[in-house]
PDB file as gemmi writes it, atoms N, CA and C in Angstrom:
CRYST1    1.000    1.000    1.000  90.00  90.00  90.00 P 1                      
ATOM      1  N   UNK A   1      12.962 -13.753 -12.876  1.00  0.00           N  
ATOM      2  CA  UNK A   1      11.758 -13.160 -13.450  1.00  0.00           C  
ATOM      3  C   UNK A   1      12.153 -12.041 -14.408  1.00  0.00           C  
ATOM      4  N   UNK A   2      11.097 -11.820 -15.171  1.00  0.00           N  
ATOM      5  CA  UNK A   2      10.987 -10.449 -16.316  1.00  0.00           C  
ATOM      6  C   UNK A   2      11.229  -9.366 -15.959  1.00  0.00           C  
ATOM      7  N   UNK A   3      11.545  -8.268 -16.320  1.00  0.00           N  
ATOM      8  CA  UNK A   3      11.043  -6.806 -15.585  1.00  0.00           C  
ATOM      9  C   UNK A   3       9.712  -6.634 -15.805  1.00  0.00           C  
ATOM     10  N   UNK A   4       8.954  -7.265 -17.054  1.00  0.00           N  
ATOM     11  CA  UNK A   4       7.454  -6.855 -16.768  1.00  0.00           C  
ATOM     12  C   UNK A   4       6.977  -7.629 -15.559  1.00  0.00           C  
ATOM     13  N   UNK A   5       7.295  -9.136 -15.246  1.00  0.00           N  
ATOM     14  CA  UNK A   5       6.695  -9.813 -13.671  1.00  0.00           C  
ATOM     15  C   UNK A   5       7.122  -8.677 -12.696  1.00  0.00           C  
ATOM     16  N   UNK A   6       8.133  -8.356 -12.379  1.00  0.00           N  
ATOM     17  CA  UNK A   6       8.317  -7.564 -11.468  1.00  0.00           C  
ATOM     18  C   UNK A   6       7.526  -6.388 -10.965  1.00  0.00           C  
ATOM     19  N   UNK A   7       7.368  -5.832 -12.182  1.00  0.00           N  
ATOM     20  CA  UNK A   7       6.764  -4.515 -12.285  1.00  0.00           C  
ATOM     21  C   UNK A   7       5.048  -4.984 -12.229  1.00  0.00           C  
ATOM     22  N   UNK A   8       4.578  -5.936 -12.632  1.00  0.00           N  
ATOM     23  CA  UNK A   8       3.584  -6.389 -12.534  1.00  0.00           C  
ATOM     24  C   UNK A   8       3.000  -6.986 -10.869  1.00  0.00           C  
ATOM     25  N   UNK A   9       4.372  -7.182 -10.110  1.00  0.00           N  
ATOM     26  CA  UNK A   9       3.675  -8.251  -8.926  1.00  0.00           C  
ATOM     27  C   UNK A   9       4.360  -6.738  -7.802  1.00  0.00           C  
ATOM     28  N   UNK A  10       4.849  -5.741  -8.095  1.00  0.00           N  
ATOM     29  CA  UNK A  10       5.394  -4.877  -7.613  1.00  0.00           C  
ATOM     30  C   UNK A  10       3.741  -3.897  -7.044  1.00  0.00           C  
ATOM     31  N   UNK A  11       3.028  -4.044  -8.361  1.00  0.00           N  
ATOM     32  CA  UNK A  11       2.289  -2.624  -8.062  1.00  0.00           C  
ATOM     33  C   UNK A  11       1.049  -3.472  -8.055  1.00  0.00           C  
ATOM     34  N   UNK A  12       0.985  -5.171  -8.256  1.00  0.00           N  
ATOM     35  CA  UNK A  12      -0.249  -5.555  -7.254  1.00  0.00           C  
ATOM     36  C   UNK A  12       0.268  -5.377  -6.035  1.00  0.00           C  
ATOM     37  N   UNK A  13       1.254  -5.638  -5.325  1.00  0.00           N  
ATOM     38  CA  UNK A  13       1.133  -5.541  -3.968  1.00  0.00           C  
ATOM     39  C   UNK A  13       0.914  -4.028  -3.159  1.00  0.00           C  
ATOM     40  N   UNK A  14       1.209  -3.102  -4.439  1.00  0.00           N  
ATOM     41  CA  UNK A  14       1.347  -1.753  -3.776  1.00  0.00           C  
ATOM     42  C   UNK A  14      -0.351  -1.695  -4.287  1.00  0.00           C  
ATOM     43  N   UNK A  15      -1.358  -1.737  -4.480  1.00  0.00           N  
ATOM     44  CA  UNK A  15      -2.874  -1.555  -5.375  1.00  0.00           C  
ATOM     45  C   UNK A  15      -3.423  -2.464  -3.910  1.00  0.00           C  
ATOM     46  N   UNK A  16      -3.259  -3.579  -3.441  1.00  0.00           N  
ATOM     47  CA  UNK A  16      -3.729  -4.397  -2.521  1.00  0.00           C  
ATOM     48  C   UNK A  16      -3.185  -3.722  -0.957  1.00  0.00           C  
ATOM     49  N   UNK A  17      -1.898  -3.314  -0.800  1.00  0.00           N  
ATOM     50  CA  UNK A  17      -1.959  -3.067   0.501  1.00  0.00           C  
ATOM     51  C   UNK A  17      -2.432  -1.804   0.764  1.00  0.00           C  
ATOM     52  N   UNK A  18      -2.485  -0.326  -0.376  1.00  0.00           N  
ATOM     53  CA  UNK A  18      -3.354   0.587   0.078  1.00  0.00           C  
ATOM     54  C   UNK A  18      -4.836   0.276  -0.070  1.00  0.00           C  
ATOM     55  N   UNK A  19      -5.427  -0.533  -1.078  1.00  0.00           N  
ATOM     56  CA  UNK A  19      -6.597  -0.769  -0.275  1.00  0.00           C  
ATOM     57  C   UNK A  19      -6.916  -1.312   0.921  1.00  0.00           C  
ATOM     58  N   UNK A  20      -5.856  -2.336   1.302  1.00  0.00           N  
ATOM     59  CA  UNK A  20      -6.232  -2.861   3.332  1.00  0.00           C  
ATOM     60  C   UNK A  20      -6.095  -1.658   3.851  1.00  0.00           C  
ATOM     61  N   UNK A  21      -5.106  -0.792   3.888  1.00  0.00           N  
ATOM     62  CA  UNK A  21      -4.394   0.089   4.472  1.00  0.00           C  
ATOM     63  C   UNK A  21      -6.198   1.252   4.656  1.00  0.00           C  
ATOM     64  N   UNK A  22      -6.153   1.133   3.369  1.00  0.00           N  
ATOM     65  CA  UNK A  22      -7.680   2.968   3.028  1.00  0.00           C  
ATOM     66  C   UNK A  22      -8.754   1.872   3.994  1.00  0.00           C  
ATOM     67  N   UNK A  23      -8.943   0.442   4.138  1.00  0.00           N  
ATOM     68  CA  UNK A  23     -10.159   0.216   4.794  1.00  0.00           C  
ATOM     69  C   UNK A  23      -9.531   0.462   6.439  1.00  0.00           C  
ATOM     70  N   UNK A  24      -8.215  -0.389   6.851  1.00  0.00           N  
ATOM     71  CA  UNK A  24      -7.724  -0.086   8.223  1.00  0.00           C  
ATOM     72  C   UNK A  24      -7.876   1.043   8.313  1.00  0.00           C  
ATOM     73  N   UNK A  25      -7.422   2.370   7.924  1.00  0.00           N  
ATOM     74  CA  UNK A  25      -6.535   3.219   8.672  1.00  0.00           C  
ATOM     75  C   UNK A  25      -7.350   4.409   8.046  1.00  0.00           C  
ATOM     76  N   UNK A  26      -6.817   4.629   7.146  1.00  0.00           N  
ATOM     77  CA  UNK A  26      -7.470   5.964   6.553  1.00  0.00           C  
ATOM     78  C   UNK A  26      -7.876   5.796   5.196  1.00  0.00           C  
ATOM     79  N   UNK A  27      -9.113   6.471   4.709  1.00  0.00           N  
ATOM     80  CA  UNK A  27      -9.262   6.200   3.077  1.00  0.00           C  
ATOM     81  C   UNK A  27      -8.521   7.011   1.892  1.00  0.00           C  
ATOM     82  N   UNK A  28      -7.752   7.457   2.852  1.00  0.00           N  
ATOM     83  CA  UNK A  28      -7.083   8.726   1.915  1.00  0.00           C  
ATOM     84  C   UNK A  28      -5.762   7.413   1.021  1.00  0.00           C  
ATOM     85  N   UNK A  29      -5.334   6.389   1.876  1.00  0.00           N  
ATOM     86  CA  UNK A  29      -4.890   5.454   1.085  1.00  0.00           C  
ATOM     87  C   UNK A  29      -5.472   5.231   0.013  1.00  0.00           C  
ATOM     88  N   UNK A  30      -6.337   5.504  -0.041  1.00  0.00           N  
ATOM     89  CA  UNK A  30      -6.522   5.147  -1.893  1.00  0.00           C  
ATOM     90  C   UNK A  30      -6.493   5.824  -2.776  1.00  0.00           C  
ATOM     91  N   UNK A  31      -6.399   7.013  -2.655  1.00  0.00           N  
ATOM     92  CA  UNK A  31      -4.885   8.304  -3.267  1.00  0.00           C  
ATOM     93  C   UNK A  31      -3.429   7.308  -3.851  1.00  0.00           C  
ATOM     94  N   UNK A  32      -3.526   6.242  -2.861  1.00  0.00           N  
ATOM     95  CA  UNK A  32      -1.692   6.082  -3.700  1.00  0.00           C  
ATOM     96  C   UNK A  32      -2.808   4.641  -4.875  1.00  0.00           C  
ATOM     97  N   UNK A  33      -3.734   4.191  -4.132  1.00  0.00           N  
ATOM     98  CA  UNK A  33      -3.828   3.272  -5.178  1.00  0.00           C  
ATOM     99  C   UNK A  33      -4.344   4.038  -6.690  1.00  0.00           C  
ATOM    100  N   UNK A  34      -4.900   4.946  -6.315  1.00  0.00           N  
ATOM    101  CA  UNK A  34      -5.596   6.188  -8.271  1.00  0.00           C  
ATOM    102  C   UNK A  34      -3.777   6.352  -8.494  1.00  0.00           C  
ATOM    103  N   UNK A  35      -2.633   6.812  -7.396  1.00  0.00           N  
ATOM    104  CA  UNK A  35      -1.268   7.042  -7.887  1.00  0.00           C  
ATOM    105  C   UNK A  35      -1.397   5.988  -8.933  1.00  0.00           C  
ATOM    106  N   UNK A  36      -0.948   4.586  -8.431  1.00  0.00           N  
ATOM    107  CA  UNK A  36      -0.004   3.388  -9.171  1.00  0.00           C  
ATOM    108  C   UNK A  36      -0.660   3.421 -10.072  1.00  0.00           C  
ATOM    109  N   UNK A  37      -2.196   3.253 -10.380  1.00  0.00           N  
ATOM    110  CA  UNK A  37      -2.983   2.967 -11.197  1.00  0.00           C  
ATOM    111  C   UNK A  37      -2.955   4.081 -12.733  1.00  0.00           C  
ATOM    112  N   UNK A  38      -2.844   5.820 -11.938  1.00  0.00           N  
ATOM    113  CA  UNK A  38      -1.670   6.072 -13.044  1.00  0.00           C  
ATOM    114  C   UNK A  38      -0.979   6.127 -13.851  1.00  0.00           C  
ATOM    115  N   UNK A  39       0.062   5.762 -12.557  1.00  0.00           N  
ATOM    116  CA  UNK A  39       1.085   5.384 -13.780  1.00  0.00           C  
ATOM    117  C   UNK A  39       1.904   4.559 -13.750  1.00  0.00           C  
ATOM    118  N   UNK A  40       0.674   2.847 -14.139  1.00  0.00           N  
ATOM    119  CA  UNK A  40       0.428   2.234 -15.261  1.00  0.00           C  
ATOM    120  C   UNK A  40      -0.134   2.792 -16.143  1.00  0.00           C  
ATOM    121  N   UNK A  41      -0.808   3.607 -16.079  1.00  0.00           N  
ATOM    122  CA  UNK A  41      -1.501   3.740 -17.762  1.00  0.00           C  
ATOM    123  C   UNK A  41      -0.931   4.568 -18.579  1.00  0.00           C  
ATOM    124  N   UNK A  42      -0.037   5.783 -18.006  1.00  0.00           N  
ATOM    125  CA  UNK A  42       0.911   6.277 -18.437  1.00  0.00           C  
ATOM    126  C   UNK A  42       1.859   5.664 -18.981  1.00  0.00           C  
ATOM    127  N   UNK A  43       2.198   4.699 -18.570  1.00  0.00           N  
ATOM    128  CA  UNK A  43       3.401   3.903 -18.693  1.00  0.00           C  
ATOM    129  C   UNK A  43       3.468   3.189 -20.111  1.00  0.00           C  
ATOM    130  N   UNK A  44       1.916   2.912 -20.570  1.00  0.00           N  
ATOM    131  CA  UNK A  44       1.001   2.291 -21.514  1.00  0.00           C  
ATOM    132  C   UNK A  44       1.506   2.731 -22.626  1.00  0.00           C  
ATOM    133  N   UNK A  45       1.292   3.992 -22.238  1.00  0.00           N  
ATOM    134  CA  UNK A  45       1.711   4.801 -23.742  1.00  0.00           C  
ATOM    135  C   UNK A  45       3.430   5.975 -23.972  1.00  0.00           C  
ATOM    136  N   UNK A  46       3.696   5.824 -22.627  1.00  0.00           N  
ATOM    137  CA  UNK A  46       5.181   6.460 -22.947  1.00  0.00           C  
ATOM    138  C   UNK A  46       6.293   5.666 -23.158  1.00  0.00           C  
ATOM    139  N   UNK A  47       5.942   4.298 -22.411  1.00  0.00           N  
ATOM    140  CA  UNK A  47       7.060   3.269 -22.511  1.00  0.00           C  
ATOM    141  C   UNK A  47       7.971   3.765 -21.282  1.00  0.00           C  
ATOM    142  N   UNK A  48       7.857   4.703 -20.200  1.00  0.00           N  
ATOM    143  CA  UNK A  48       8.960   4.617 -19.412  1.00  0.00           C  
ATOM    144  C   UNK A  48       8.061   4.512 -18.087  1.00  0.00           C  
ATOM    145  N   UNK A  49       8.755   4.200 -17.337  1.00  0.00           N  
ATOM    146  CA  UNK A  49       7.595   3.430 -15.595  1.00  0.00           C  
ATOM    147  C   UNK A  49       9.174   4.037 -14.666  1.00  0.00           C  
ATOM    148  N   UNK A  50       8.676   4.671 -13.591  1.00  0.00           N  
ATOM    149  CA  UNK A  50      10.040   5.116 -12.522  1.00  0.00           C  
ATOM    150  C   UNK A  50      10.394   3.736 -11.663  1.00  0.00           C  
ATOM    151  N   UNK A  51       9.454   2.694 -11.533  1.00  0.00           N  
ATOM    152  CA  UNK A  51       9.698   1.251 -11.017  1.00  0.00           C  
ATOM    153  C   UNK A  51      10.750   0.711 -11.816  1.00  0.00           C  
ATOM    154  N   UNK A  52      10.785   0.942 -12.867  1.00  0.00           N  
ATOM    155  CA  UNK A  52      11.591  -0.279 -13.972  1.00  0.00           C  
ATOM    156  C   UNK A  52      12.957   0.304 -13.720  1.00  0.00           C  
ATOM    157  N   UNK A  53      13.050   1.843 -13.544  1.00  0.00           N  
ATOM    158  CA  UNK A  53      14.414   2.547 -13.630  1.00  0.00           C  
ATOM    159  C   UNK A  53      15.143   1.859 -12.590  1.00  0.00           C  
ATOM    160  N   UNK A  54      14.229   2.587 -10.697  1.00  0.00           N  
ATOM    161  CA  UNK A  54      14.478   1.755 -10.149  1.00  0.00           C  
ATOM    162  C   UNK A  54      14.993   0.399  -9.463  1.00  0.00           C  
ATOM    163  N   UNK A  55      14.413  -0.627 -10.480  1.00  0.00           N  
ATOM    164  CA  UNK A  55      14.889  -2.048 -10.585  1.00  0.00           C  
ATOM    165  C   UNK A  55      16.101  -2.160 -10.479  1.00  0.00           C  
ATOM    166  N   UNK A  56      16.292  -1.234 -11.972  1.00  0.00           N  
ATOM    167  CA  UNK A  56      17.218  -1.436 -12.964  1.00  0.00           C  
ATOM    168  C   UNK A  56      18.910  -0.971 -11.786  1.00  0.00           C  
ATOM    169  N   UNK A  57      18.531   0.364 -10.813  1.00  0.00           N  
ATOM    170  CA  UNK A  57      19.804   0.977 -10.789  1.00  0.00           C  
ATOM    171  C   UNK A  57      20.021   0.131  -9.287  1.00  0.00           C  
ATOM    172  N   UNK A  58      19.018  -0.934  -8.909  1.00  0.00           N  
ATOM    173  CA  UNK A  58      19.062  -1.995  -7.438  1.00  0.00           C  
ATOM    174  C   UNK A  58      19.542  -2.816  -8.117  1.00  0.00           C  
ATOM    175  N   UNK A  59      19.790  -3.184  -9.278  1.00  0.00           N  
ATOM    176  CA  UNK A  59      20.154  -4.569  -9.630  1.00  0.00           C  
ATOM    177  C   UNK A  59      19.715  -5.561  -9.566  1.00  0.00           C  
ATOM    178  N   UNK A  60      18.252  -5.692  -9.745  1.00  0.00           N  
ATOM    179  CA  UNK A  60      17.369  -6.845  -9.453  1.00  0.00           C  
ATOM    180  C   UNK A  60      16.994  -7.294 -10.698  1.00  0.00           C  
ATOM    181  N   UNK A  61      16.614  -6.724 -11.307  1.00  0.00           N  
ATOM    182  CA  UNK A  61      16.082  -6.623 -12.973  1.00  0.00           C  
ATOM    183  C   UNK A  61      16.939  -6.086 -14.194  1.00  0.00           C  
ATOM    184  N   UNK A  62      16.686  -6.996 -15.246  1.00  0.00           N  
ATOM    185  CA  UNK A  62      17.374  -5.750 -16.527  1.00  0.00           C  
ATOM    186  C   UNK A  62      16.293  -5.879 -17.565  1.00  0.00           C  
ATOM    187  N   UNK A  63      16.543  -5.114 -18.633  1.00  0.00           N  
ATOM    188  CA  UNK A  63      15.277  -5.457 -19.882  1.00  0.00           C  
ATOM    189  C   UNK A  63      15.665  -6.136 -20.303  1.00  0.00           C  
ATOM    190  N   UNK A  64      17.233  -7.143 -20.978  1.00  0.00           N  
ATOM    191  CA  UNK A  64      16.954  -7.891 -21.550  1.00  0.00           C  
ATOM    192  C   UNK A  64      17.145  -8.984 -21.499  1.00  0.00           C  
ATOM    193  N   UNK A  65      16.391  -9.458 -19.916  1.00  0.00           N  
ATOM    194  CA  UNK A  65      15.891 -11.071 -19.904  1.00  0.00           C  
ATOM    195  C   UNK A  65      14.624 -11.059 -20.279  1.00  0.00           C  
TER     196      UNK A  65                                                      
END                                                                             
């Protein structure tokens, strides 16, 4: 996969499990989902995301596939 799939199927799963999480447990989980949501949009316009760095220094991902 891309680093954008990654980063894309990374922070649906993190957007989906604090919302189960804010209906289970506490609603304060949805504090991290306004987080991710964030910064993506930050990300929009600076071009740098701390996920992609991440990826990058696990060795899962690079930018240029």
């Amino acid at each position: 996969m891309k680093m954008e799939q990654y980063i894309r199927a990374i922070a649906g799963c993190f957007v989906l499990g604090s919302l189960v999480l804010g209906h289970l447990h506490s609603p304060y989980w949805h504090l991290f989902t306004a987080f991710v949501g964030l910064n993506l949009l930050q990300s929009a316009f600076t071009r740098w995301c701390l996920m992609e760095n991440i990826l990058q220094k696990l060795g899962i991902a690079s930018k240029n596939l």
